[in-house]
C-alpha positions in Angstrom: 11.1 -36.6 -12.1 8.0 -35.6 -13.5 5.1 -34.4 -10.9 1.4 -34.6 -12.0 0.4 -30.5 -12.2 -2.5 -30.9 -9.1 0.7 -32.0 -7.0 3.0 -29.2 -7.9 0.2 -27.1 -7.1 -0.1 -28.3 -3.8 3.9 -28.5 -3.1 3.6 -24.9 -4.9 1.2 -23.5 -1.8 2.7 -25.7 1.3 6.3 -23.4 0.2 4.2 -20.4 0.0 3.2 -21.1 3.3 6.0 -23.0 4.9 7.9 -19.9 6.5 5.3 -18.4 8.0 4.3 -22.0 9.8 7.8 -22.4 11.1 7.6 -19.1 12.9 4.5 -20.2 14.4 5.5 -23.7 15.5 8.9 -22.4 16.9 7.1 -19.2 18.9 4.3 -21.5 20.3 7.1 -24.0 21.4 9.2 -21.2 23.3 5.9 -19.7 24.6 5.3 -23.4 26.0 8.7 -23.9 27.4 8.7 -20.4 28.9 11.1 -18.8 27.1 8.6 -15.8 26.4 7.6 -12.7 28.5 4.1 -13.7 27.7 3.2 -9.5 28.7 5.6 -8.2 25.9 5.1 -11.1 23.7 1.9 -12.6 23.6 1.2 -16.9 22.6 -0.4 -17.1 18.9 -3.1 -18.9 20.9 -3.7 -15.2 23.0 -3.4 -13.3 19.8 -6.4 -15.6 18.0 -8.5 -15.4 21.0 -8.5 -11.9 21.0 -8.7 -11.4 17.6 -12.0 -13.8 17.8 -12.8 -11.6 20.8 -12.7 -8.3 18.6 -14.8 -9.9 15.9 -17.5 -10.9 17.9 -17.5 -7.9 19.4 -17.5 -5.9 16.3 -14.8 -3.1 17.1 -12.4 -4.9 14.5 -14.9 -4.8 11.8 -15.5 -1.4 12.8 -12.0 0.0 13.2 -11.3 -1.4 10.1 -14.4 -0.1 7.9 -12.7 3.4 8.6 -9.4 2.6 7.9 -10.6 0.7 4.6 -12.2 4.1 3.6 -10.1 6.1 4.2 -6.9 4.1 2.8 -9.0 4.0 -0.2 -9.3 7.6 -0.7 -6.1 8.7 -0.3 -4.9 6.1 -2.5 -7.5 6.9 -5.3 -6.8 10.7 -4.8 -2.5 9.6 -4.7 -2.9 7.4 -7.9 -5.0 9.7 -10.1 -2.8 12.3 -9.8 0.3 10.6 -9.8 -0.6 9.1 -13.0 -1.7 11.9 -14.4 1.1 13.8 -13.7 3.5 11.7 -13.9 2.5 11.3 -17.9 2.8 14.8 -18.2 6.4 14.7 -16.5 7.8 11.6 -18.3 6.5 13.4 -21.7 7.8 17.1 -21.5 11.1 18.1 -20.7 10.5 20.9 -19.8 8.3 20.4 -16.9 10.0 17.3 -15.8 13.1 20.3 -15.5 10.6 22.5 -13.8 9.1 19.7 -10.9 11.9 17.8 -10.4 13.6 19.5 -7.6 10.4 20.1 -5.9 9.7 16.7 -6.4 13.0 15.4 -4.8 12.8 17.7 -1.7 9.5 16.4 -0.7 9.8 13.4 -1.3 11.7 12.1 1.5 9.9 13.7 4.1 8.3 10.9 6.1 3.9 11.5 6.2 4.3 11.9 10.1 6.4 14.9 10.0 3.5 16.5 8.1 1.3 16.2 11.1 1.5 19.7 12.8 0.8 21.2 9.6 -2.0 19.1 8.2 -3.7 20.0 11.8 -3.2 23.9 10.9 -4.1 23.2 7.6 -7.1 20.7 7.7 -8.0 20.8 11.7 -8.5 17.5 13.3 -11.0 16.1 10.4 -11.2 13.2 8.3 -9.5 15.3 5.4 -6.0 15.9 7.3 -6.4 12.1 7.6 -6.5 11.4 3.8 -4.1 14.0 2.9 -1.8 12.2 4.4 -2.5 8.7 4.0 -2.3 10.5 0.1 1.0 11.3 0.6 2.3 8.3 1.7 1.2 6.6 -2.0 1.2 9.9 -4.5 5.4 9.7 -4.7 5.9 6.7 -5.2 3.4 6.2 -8.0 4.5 9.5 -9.5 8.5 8.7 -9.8 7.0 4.6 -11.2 4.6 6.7 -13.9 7.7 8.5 -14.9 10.4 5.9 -15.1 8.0 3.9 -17.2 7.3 6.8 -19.7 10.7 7.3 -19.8 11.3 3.6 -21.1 9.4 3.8 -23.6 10.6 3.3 -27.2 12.0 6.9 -28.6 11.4 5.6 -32.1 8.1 4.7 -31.6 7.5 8.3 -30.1 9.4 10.1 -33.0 7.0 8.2 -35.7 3.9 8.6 -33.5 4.7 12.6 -33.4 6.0 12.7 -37.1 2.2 11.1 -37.9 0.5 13.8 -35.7 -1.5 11.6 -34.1 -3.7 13.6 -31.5 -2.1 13.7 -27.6 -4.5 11.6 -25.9 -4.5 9.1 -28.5 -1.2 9.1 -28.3 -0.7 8.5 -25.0 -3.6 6.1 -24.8 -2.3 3.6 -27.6 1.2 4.2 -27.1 2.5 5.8 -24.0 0.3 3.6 -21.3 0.0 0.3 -23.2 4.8 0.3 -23.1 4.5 1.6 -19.6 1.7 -0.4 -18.0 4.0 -2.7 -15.9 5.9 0.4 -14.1 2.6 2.3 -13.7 1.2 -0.8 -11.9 4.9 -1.5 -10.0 3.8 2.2 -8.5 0.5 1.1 -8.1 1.2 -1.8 -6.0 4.1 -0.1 -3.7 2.1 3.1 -3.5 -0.8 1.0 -1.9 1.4 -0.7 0.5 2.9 2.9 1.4 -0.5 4.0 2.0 -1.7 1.0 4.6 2.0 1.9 6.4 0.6 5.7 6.7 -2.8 4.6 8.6 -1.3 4.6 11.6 0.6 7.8 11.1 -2.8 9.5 9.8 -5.0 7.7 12.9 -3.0 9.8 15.4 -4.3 12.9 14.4 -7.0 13.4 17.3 -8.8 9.4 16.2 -11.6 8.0 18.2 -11.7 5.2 15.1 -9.6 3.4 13.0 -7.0 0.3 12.9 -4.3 2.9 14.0 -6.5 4.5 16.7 -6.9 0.9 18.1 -3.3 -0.1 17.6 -1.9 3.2 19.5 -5.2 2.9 22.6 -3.8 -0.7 23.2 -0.2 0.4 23.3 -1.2 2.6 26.1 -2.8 0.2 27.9 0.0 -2.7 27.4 -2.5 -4.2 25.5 0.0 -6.4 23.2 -2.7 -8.8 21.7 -4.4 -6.3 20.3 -1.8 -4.2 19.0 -0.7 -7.4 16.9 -4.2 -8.6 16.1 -4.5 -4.3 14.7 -0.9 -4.7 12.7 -1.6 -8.5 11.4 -5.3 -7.1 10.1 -3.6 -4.3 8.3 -1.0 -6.4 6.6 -3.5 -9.2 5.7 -5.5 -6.5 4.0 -2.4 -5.0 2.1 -2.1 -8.6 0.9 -5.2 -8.7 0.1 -5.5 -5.4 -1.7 -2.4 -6.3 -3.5 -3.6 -9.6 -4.9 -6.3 -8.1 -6.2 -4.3 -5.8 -8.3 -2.4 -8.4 -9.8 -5.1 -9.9 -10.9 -5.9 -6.5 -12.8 -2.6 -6.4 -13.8 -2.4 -9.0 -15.9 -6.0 -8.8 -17.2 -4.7 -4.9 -18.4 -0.9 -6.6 -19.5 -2.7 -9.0 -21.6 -5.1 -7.0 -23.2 -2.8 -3.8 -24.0 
């Protein structure tokens, strides 16, 4: 059966949605029939309120200014260099031979374990804050960066080098344009890496920040608000990550 395309648009958007509207129906209903601890778990209705509450207010926008910033930082700082570097690594042998066992040690070492060092290190400052929030995203995007250089077409390589065409045009015409979608598959993952290390980076001695007011409403049982400070994190994630879709298939299309 053939649908006109404004229809499958809209069917297309009520399934993107359907999921998440379930979960609501089906948690107001048990908050309703009292089938929810209320103090634990808080109604949606609660968790709107006090997100309207926060707004008004202005300690969301706030809180969420600092985290913006300094997400953004980190991940600008993680994605330069993992790009960068990970050229470099996916085109040389012999320093992808010389990094990579550096590489795969510190790699699985979770952000938060870095803390007591990045206090030594950084003190309690906003740059301890970014370094880590860096962390969390500058893997991620390295090991994409190099995965996608690695794909690249060897023939094309060998005739590029046997034609001497100059490194950076090299890289520029050939080596980014055949490896764009795994640089932006890092891009992507290493942003949402970098939004889950907020919280880890807000602990270090915070008086701001969505993970400052997610851990000071944990300690005072505050539930609403440590959901309304998890939701606005993920929401911007989303948002951040739509955005770079967008860019990806502007770049995919031109290159």
């Amino acid at each position: 059966m053939h649908l006109p395309d404004k229809l499958k648009k809209l069917l297309s958007g009520l399934e993107y949605i359907l999921l998440l509207v379930v979960i609501l129906l089906i948690w107001t209903i048990m908050e309703k029939r009292g089938s929810l601890n209320t103090v634990i778990m808080p109604a949606p209705s609660k968790i709107l309120e006090t997100f309207v509450k926060l707004v008004r207010s202005g300690q969301l926008w706030n809180n969420l200014l600092v985290s913006l910033v300094r997400v953004l930082k980190g991940y600008l700082i993680a994605a330069s260099l993992g790009i960068v570097l990970g050229i470099l690594i996916g085109l040389f042998r012999h320093l992808n031979r010389l990094t990579d066992l550096l590489i795969q040690i510190i790699k699985p070492i979770p952000p938060i374990a870095w803390i007591p060092l990045v206090i030594l290190w950084f003190g309690i400052g906003e740059e301890g804050k970014v370094f880590l929030i860096f962390l969390g995203g500058f893997f991620t995007i390295l090991i994409n960066v190099v995965d996608g250089i690695r794909q690249t077409d060897r023939k094309l390589i060998e005739v590029s080098r046997s034609m001497e065409t100059p490194f950076l045009k090299h890289v520029a015409l050939l080596v980014i344009p055949h490896s764009a979608p795994n640089i932006f598959t890092g891009l992507r993952v290493g942003l949402s890496s970098c939004w889950m290390c907020v919280v880890a980076a807000e602990l270090v001695s915070s008086t701001t920040g969505l993970g400052y007011m997610i851990m000071n409403a944990r300690q005072f049982g505050q539930t609403d608000v440590v959901i309304v400070g998890m939701l606005t994190i993920g929401v911007l994630g989303k948002v951040m990550d739509s955005l770079l879709k967008v860019v990806e298939k502007a770049v995919i299309r031109w290159v």
